[in-house]
C-alpha positions in Angstrom: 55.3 10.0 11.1 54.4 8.0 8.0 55.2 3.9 8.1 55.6 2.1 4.7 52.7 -0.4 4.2 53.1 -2.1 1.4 49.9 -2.7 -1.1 50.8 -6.3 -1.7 50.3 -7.9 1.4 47.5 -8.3 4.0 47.6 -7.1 8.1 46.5 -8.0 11.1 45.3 -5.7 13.3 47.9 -7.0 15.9 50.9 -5.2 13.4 52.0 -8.6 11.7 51.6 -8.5 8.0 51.5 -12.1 5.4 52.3 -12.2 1.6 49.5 -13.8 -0.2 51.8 -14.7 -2.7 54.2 -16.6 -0.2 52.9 -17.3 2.8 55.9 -14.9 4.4 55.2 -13.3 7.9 56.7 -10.5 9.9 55.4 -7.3 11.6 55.2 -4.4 10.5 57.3 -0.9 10.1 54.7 0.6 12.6 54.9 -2.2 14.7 59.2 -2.3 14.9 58.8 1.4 16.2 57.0 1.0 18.7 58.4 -1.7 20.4 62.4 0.1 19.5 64.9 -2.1 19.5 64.9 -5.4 19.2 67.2 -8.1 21.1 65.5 -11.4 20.5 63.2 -13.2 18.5 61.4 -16.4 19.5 59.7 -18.5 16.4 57.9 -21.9 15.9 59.8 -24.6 14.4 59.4 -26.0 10.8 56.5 -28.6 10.5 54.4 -26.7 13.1 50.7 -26.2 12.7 48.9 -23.1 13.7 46.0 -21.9 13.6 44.4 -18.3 12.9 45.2 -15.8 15.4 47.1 -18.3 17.7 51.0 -17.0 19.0 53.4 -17.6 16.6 56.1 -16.5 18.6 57.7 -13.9 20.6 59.7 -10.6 20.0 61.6 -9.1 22.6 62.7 -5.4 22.3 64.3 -3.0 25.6 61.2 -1.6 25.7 58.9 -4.4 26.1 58.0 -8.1 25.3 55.5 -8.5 22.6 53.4 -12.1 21.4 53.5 -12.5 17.6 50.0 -13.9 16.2 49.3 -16.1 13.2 47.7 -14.0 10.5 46.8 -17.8 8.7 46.1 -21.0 9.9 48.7 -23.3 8.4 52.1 -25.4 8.5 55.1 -23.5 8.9 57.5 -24.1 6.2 61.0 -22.0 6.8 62.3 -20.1 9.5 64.1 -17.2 9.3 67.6 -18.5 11.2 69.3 -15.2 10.8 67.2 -13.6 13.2 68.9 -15.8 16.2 71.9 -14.0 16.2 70.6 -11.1 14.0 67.5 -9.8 15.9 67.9 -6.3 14.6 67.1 -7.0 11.2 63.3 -7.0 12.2 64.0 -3.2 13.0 66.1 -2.5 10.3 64.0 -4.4 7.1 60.3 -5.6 8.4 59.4 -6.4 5.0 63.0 -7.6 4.2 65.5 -9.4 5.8 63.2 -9.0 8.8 60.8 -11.6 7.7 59.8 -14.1 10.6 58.6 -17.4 9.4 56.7 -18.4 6.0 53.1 -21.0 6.1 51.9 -22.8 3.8 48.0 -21.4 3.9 44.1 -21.5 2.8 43.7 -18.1 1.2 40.0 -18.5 2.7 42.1 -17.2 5.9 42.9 -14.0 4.2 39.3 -12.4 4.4 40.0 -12.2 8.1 42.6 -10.1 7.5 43.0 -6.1 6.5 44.2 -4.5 3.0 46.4 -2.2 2.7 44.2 0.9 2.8 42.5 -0.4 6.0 45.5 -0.9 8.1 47.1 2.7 7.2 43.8 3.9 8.8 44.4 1.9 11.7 47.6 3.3 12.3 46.4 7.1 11.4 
């Protein structure tokens, strides 16, 4: 099966993805099938420091219970809210709607992180 991965943002090798442009966060289409459907999403508030590769959250699908991991060290600045009672719009638009939470970031932080072309081969 081949998984959109979008050319314009940067991966970790944990499935979440982070637009350099924006500081938006959310996993990735790979990353939605695997775990199937998902039921609930636990996030950090706003004003929230985290730091590289620390849990950001939690996602919670009926096949398993997954930790979500900071691509960036940073503050968190917005929330996605309509995931509370929409959790299925991670599955249905991961690079949408699906979003999880945006940071304000160093771009030194993205060098840790893999292009486009590197995570496709990771999910090969």
């Amino acid at each position: 099966m081949s998984f959109d991965v979008p050319d314009d943002l940067q991966y970790l090798e944990s499935h979440e993805w982070i637009d350099p442009a924006t500081g938006r966060v959310g996993i990735s289409e790979f990353a939605q099938d695997e775990l199937g459907d998902v039921v609930f999403v636990e996030l950090p508030s706003v004003g929230d420091a985290l730091d590289q590769q620390d849990e950001l959250g939690v996602v919670e699908s009926i096949k398993a219970v997954s930790d979500l991991y900071a691509p960036v060290s940073g503050e968190v600045t917005a929330v996605n809210d309509a995931l509370t009672n929409e959790p299925e719009l991670v599955n249905e638009a991961p690079f949408g709607d699906g979003w999880l939470v945006e940071i304000d970031f160093d771009s030194d932080d993205l060098e840790a992180t893999l292009d486009s072309d590197d995570y496709r081969a990771q999910i090969a």
